[in-house]
N, C-alpha and C positions, 0 to 999 in steps of 0.2 A: 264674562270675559275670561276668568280663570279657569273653564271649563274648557275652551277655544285653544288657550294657550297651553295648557297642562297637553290636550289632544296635539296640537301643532308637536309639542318637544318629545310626548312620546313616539310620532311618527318620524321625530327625526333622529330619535337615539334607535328605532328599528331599521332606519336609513343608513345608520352609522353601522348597527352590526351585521348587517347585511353586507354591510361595501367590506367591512372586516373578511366576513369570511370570503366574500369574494377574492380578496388581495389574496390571501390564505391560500388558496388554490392556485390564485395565478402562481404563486410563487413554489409552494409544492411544482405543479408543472415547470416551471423554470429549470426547479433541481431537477429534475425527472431528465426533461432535457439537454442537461449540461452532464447528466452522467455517462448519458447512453453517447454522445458526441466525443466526453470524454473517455471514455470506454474505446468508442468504435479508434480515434486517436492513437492510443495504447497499443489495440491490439496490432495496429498499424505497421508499428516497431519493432524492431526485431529484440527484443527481453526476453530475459527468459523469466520462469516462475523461480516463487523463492525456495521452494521444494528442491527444483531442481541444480538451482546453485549450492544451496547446502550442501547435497549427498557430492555434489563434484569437489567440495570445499573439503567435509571428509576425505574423499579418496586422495585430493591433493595429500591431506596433512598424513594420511596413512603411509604414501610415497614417500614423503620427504621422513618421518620415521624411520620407514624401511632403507633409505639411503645411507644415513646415520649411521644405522646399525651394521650394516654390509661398509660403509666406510673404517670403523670399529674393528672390524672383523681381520678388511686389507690389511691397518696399520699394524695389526696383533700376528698376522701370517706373516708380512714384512720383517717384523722386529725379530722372529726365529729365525729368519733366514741367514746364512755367515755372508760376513761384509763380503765384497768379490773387488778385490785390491789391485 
């Protein structure tokens, strides 16, 4: 009987790792599927990459810089100028 039963449990802790990795996979392809879905989603949208908002993000802050400075510039050409009374 301890032969019978010992074979029963091992047959069903092979049952068990089997349905393991089975789940395994299901759910691998789950994610599989829910990226490429989320993916196609995205690309859908009108974003942009983060590459390309950087380099605009730069040339904003370069602008506004350059604004400053040419601001600087007016008040400094202004303040020579004789008051006109």
């Amino acid at each position: 009987m301890t032969n019978g039963t010992n074979r029963i449990l091992d047959d069903f802790a092979k049952l068990m790792t089997d349905a393991a990795g089975a789940a395994q996979g299901v759910r691998r392809e789950a994610e599989t599927m829910f990226r490429a879905q989320a993916e196609r989603a995205l690309n859908g949208l009108d974003l942009v990459k983060r590459e390309e908002f950087e380099a605009v993000r730069e040339m904003a802050i370069r602008a506004r810089d350059e604004n400053e400075a040419l601001r600087k510039r007016i008040e400094a050409l202004e303040a020579r100028l004789p008051a006109s009374e």
